[in-house]
NUSEGU-109163 format. One record per residue (C-alpha): residue number from 1; residue in one letter; y negated, z, x. Coordinates in steps of 0.2 Angstrom, whole numbers, plus 5000, padded with zeros to 4 digits. Last residue first. Layout:
BEGIN
R   resi   resn     yy     zz     xx
R    NUM      A      Y      Z      X
...
REM end
This chain:
BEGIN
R   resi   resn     yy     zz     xx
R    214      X   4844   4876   5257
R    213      X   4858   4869   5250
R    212      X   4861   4882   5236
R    211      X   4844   4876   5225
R    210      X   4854   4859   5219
R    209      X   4841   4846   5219
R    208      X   4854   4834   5213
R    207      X   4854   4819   5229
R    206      X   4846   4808   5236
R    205      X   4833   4800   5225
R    204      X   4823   4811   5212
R    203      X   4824   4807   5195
R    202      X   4839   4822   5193
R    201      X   4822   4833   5200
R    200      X   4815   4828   5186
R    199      X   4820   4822   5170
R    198      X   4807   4828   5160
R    197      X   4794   4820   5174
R    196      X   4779   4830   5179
R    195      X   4786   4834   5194
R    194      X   4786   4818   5199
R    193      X   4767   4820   5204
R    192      X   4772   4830   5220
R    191      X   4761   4842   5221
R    190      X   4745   4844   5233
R    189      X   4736   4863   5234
R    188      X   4730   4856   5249
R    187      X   4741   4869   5258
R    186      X   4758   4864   5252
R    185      X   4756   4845   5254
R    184      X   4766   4833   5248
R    183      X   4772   4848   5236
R    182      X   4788   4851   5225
R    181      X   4802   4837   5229
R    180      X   4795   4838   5246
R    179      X   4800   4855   5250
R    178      X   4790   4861   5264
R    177      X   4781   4877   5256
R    176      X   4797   4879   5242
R    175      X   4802   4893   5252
R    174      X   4819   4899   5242
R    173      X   4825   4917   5249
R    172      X   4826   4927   5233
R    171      X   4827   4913   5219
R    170      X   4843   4907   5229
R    169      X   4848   4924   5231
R    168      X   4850   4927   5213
R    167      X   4838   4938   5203
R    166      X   4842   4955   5198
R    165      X   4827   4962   5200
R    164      X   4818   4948   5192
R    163      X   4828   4948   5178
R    162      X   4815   4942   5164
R    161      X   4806   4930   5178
R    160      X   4789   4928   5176
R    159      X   4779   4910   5170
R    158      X   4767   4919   5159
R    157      X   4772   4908   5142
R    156      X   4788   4901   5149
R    155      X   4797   4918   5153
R    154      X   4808   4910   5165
R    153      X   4827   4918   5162
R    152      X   4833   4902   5153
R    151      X   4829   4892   5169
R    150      X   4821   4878   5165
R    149      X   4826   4861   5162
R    148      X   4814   4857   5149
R    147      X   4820   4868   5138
R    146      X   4835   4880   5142
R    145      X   4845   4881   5158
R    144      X   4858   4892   5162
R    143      X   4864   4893   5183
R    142      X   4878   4884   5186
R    141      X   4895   4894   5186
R    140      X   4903   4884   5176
R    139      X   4896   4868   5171
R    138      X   4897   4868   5150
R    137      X   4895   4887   5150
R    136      X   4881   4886   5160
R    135      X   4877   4902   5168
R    134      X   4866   4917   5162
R    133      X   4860   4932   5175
R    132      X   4866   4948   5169
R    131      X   4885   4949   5168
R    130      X   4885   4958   5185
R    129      X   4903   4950   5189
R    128      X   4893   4934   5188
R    127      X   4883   4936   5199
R    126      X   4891   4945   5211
R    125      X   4903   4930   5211
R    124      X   4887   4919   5216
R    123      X   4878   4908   5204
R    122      X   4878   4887   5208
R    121      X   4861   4881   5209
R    120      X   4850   4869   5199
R    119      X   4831   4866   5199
R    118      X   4818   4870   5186
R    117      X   4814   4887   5191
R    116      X   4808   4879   5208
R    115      X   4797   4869   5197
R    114      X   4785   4882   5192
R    113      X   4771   4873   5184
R    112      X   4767   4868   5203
R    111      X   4750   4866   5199
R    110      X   4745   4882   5188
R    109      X   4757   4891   5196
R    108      X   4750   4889   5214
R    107      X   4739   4906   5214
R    106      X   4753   4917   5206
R    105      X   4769   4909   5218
R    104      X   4760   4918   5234
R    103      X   4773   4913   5244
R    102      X   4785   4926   5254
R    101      X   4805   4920   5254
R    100      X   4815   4936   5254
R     99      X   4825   4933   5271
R     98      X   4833   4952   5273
R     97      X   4844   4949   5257
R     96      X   4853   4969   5253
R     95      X   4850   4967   5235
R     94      X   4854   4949   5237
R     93      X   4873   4952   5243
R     92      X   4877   4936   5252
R     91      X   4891   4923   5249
R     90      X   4891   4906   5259
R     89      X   4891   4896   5246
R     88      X   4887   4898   5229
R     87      X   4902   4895   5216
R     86      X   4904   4879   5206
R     85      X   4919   4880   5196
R     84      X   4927   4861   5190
R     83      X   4918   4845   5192
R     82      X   4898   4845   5191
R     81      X   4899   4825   5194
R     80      X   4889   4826   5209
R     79      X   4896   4842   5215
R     78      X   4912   4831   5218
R     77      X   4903   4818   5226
R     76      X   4896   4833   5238
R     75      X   4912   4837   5242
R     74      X   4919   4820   5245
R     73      X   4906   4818   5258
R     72      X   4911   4833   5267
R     71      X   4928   4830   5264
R     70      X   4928   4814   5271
R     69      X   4919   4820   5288
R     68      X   4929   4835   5289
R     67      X   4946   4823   5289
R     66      X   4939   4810   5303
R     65      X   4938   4824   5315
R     64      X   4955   4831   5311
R     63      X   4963   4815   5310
R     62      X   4953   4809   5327
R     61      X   4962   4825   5334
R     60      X   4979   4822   5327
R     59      X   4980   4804   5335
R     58      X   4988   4791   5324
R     57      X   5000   4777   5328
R     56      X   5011   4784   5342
R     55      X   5026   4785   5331
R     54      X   5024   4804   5331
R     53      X   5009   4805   5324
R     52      X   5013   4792   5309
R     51      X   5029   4805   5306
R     50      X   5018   4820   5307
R     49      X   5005   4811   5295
R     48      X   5018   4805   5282
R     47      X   5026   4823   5280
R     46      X   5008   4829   5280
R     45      X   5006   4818   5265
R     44      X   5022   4821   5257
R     43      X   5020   4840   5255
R     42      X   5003   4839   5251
R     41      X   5007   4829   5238
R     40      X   5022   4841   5230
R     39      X   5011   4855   5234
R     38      X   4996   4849   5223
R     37      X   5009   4846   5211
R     36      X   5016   4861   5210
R     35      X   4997   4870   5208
R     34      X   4994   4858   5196
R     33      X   5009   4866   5186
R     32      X   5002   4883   5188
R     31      X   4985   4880   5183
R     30      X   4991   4873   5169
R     29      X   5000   4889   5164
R     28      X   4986   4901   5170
R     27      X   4974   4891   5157
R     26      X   4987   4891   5143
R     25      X   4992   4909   5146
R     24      X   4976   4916   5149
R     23      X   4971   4906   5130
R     22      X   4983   4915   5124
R     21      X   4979   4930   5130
R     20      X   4961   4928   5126
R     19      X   4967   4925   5106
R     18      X   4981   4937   5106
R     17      X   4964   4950   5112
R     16      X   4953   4944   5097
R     15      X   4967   4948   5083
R     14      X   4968   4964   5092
R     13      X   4950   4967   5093
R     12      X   4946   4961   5074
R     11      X   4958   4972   5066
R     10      X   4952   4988   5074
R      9      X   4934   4982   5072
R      8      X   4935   4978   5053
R      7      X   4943   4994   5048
R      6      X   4929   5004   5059
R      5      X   4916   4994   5050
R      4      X   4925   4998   5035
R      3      X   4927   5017   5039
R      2      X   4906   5019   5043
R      1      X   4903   5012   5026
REM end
């Protein structure tokens, strides 16, 4: 029995490496193509902006000043629409985090429900390299969520974390005391009723809720 299994695993790990290679290949091969392109336009349009420069018609500063605010918003757009990799940003190493959030998460649960485990947030490459907290394989690198749009790690029944030392640093430092999405009033014990909705925090206006921002 032992020989079969052994049989089976030395045929299935080369067939299973062509595979990732090939799919390397393919991913690195596109990659590399929109990585031409990109140049090619960039190329032109700094071509177009030296040349507008010089005419007298465009000033360098206002472009620079005017280019941060467009990207900004186009960033957040982009985020929108979970388009490509979302990374966490800036980078921290959370077994090192100095600003652990400190609210007393037992004596609220039974009114909060737990919200903040229901909000998105881009992992962090520690993460990830860790190979212990899930993402979303659909929206790489968000973190995975189950029913009810919470967090796959929640144990739903005591409302604990299953990685809790290995939790990201979102989970570390987020005060939910004056987020609005979560309580109107943090010390009346008063939650925002929208909570209670299956689609929230996406109900809510302005913006995604993503759990990086703070």
């Amino acid at each position: 029995m032992q020989d079969v299994k052994q049989q089976y695993i030395d045929t299935l790990v080369p067939a299973l490496r062509e595979e990732v290679v090939d799919g390397l290949l393919y991913a690195h091969s596109r990659l590399q193509a929109n990585t031409k392109r990109n140049l090619e336009a960039s190329s032109f349009l700094y071509a177009l902006v030296e040349l507008l420069n010089e005419k007298g018609l465009i000033e360098i500063d206002e472009l620079d000043k005017r280019q941060k605010v467009v990207g900004d918003r186009l960033s957040e757009q982009y985020k929108e629409r979970g388009e490509g990799a979302l990374f966490q940003e800036p980078q921290y190493e959370k077994y090192s985090l100095q600003q652990e959030a400190e609210v007393d998460c037992a004596n609220r649960l039974h009114r909060c429900k737990a919200a903040c485990c229901r909000l998105p947030f881009a992992l962090s490459k520690q993460d990830i390299r860790e190979g212990i907290v899930r993402w979303d394989l659909g929206q790489p690198y968000l973190i995975a969520q189950g029913d009810e749009g919470y967090c796959s790690h929640l144990d739903r029944e005591g409302c604990g974390c299953t990685v809790y030392q290995h939790r990201p640093v979102p989970c570390r430092a987020f005060d939910c005391r004056e987020d609005k999405r979560i309580w109107l009033d943090f010390e009346a014990g008063v939650v925002n009723p929208a909570i209670d909705r299956s689609d929230w925090p996406r109900c809510l206006s302005g913006g995604s809720g993503e759990q990086n921002k703070r």
